[in-house]
N, C-alpha and C positions, 0 to 999 in steps of 0.2 A: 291467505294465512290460515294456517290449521285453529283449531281449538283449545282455548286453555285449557291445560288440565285442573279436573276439580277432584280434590282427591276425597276420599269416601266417605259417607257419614253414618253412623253406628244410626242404625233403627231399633226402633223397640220390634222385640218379635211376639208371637203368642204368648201367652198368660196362664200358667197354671197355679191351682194353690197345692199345697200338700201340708198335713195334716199330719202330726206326732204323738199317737198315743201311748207312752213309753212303758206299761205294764203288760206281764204277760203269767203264767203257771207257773212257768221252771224255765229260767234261761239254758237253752240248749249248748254244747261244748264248742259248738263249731262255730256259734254263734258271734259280731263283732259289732251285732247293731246296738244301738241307745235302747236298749230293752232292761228293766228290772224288777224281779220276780214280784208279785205282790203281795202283801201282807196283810193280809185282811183283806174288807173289800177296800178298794181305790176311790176316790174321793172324787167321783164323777160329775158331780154337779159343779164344786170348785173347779174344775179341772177344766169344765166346757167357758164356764166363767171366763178362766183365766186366757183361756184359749181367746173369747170375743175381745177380750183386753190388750192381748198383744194383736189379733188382726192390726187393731185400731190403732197402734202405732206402726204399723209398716201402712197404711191407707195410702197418707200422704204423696208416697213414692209411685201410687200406679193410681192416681186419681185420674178418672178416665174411661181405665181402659177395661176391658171385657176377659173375662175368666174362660177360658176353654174345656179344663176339665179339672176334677177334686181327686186328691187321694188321699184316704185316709191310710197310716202306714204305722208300724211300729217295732216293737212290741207286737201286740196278739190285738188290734184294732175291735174283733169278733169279742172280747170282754167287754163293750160297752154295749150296756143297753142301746136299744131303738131309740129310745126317746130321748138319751144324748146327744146321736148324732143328728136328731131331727131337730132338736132344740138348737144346735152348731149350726147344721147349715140354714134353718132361717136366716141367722142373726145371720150370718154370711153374705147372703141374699139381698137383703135389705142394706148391706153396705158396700156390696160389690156388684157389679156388672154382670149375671150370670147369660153366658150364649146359650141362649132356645139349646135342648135337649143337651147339653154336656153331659159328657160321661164321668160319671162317679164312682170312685173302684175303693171297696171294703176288703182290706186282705183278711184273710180267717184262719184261722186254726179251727181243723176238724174236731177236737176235744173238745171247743167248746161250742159247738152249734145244739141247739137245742129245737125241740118243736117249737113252731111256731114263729119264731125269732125273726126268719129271713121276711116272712109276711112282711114285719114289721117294720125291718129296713128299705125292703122294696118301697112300700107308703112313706118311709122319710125324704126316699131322693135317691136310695143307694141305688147304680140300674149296673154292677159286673161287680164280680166277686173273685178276687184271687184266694186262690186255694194254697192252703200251703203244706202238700200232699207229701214231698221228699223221696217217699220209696213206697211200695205198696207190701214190699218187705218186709216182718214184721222183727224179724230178728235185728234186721238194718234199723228200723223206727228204734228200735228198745237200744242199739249201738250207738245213734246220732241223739239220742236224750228226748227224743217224741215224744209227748204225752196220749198221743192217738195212736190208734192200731190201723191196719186194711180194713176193714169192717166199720170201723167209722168215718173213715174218709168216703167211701163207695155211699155210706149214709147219708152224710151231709150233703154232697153234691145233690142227690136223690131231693133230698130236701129243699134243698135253693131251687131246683128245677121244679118240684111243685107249687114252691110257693110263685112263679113268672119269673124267675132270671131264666132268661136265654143267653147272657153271654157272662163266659166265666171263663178263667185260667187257672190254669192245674201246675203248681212249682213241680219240678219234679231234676233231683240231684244226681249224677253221676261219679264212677270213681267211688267208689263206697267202702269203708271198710271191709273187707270180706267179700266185697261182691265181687261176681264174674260177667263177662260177657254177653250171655243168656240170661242173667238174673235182670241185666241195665233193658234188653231190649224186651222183659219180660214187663219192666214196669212201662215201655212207650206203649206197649201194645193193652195192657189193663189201662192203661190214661183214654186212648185211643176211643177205647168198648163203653168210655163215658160221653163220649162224643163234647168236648169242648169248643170253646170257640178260639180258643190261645190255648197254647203250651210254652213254657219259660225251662227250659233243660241245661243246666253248669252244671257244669264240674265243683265238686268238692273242693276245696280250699284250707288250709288251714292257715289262717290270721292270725296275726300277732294281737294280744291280751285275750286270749282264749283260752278254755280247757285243752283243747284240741293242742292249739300250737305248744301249752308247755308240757303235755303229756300225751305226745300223737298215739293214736289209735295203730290196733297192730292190722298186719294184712291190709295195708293200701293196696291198692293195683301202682302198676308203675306207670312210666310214662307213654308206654306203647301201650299197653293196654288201654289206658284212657282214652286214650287217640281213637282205640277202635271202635269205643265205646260210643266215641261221640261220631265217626263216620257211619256206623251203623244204624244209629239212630236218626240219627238224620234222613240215612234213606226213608227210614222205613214211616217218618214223619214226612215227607217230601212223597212216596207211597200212596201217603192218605189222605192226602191232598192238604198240609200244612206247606205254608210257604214260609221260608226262614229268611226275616225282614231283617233282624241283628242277629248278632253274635251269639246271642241266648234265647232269641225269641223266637216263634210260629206260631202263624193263627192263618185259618181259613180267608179266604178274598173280603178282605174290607173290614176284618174285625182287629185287626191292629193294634196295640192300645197306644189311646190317642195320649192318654198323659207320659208314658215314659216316651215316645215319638218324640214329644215337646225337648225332655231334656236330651234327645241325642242330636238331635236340630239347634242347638246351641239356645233354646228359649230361654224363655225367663218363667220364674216361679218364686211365689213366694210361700217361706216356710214357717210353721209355725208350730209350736208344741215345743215342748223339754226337748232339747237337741235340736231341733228343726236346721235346716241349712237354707238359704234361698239364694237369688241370682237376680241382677235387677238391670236394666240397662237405662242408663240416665240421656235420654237424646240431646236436652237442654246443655249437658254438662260435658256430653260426649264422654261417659265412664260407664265402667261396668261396675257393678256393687256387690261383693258376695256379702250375703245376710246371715249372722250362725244365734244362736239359742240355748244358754245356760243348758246344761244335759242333763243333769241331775232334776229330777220332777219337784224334789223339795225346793231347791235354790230357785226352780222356773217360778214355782209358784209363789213364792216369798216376794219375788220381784217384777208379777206382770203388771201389779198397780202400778207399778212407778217407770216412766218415761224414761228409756234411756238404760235400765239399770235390768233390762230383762236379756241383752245380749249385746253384742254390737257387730261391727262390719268392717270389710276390708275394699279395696277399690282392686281390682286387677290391673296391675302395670302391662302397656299397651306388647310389650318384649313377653310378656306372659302372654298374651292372648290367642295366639297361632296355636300351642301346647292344649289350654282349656279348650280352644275350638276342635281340636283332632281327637283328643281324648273324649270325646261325645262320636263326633260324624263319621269318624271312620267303623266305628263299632255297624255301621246302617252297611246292608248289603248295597242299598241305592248310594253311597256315599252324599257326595251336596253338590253343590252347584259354588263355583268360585266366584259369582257375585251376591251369593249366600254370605261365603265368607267375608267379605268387603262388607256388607250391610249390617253384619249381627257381632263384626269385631272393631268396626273402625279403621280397619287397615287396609292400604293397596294389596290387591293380590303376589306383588313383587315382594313383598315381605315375607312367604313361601316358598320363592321359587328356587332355591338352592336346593332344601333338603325335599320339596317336590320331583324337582328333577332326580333325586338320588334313589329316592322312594321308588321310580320311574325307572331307572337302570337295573334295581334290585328286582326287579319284577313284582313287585310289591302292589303299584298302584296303576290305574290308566288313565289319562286324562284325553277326552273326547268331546268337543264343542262345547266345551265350558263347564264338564263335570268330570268330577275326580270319584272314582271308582276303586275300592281295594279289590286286586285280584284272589284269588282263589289259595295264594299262597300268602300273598297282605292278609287275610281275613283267619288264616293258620298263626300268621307274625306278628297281631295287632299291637302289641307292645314295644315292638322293637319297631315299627312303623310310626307311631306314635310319638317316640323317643327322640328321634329324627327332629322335633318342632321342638323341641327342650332347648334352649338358652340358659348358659351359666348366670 
């Protein structure tokens, strides 16, 4: 007699935290994150406060288990002093499981780097620095609502580099108002001349509740242009020896970042700050948790004292879970492994296999000894491949 079957059990997977610090200069037009301008200074001591106040009510849910890597994200993260974020992640530390050398990523805005600063985060813990560079364009910065020029982005990098980062990433946007072809490949090749260890390259976008989306910018490129924008860059990243691991991403061999890795891998994280989102996988319960977080910085902080009243949560129903899972994996040039998906959704792989197979005819996807790969035209279509796992 054959083997019963045993059908799949949802594992907890890696563990990231992320980290909401929702103030920044001047909210940019294009912009659709939880970010709002600040008013004076920001109330950073309350704010880290409240910050160890909500850890401590998500504990409970990953008591255990080991943190992989931190990100602090926002907003402008680069407005908080040193000694906030060293003050955060002790307390962190001491309540969480940190893995020997985890990677810790400080996004920046070059407007506000100052001497001395990065010293300071380096000795807190911070060891990569995302840059949030956009164009090196000055007339583009002052079109996209920058508060930095070329001249201070080429600065601060100069600077993090003095003070011991060796690894950082440089945002850098495509499709620009007003920009041309030559102008897109002018800024991979000034990003290049700083020698990074990541580069993060999208396309422009305009969001709904944005400056942008209800008063677009004139002189967009179209949609062929963009396109060329973005194959050409690519070469010319691919050139210089960046290897493009997602959709958006390239970094040199092994410099990867390991925290967004985690969420295209279907992981778990927990979220924290004004807005924060997180992701939980319950193995006990066999449920997935999505975690979300008052957005507004006053409403967060009014209610991190109080259990229960600073956010709350949804379960993902098991007919949602295929969608949440593609909408991460498929964005990875490696796509996953189909006993990935059985372990990190709770589901037999048959639960895929219709619009697998469809994906498959489309020339969309490949499936090969147990991994699912989007081809070369899936990784052009990822949206409509995607789409494909959607359930009414």
């Amino acid at each position: 007699m054959g083997r019963s079957y045993e059908p799949p059990m949802l594992m907890p997977p890696p563990l990231s935290l992320y980290v909401h610090l929702p103030w920044c200069v001047r909210k940019c037009p294009y912009c659709d994150f939880n970010s709002h301008e600040a008013r004076g200074t920001p109330p950073f001591e309350a704010y880290v406060d409240a910050l160890v106040a909500d850890l401590e009510h998500d504990l409970p849910l990953v008591w255990g288990r080991t943190v992989h890597s931190v990100f602090f994200g926002g907003g402008t993260p680069s407005l908080f002093p040193a000694a906030a974020i060293d003050r955060f992640l002790q307390a962190a530390s001491a309540r969480l499981r940190f893995a020997p050398g985890l990677e810790v990523t400080l996004e920046t805005n070059p407007g506000t780097a100052e001497h001395g600063r990065f010293e300071d985060y380096l000795r807190a813990g911070v060891n990569r620095i995302s840059f949030g560079i956009q164009t090196f364009d000055d007339a583009c910065l002052r079109r996209l609502g920058r508060i930095h020029d070329s001249a201070q982005a080429v600065a601060a990098v100069a600077l993090a580099r003095e003070a011991g980062f060796d690894n950082f990433n440089l945002d850098l946007m495509y499709a620009l108002p007003g920009q041309t072809l030559a102008m897109a490949e002018d800024d991979v090749a000034r990003a290049l001349a700083l020698a990074p260890t990541h580069i993060s390259h999208y396309q422009l976008t305009l969001e709904p509740n944005t400056v942008f989306a209800a008063r677009p910018p004139e002189a967009l490129p179209d949609e062929d242009l963009a396109w060329d924008m973005q194959e050409h860059c690519q070469a010319q990243l691919a050139a210089a020896g960046y290897a493009q691991y997602e959709v958006s991403a390239y970094a040199r061999p092994g410099r990867q970042c390991a925290h967004n890795l985690n969420y295209w891998r279907f992981g778990d994280y927990l979220g924290i700050g004004a807005g924060a989102h997180g992701k939980i996988s319950l193995g006990s319960e066999q449920t997935l948790l999505r975690r979300w977080k008052h957005r507004h910085p006053t409403a967060w902080l009014a209610a991190a004292g109080t259990p229960g009243a600073i956010g709350g949560d949804d379960r993902i129903a098991p007919e949602r879970r295929p969608f949440e899972f593609m909408l991460n994996a498929l964005r990875l040039v490696e796509g996953f492994r189909l006993a990935d998906f059985e372990a990190r959704t709770g589901l037999a792989r048959a639960a895929i296999a219709g619009p697998l197979a469809t994906a498959v005819a489309n020339g969309w996807l490949q499936v090969d000894a147990g991994r699912v790969v989007p081809t070369a035209l899936g990784q052009r279509f990822t949206n409509d491949v995607v789409a494909l796992f959607l359930t009414d």
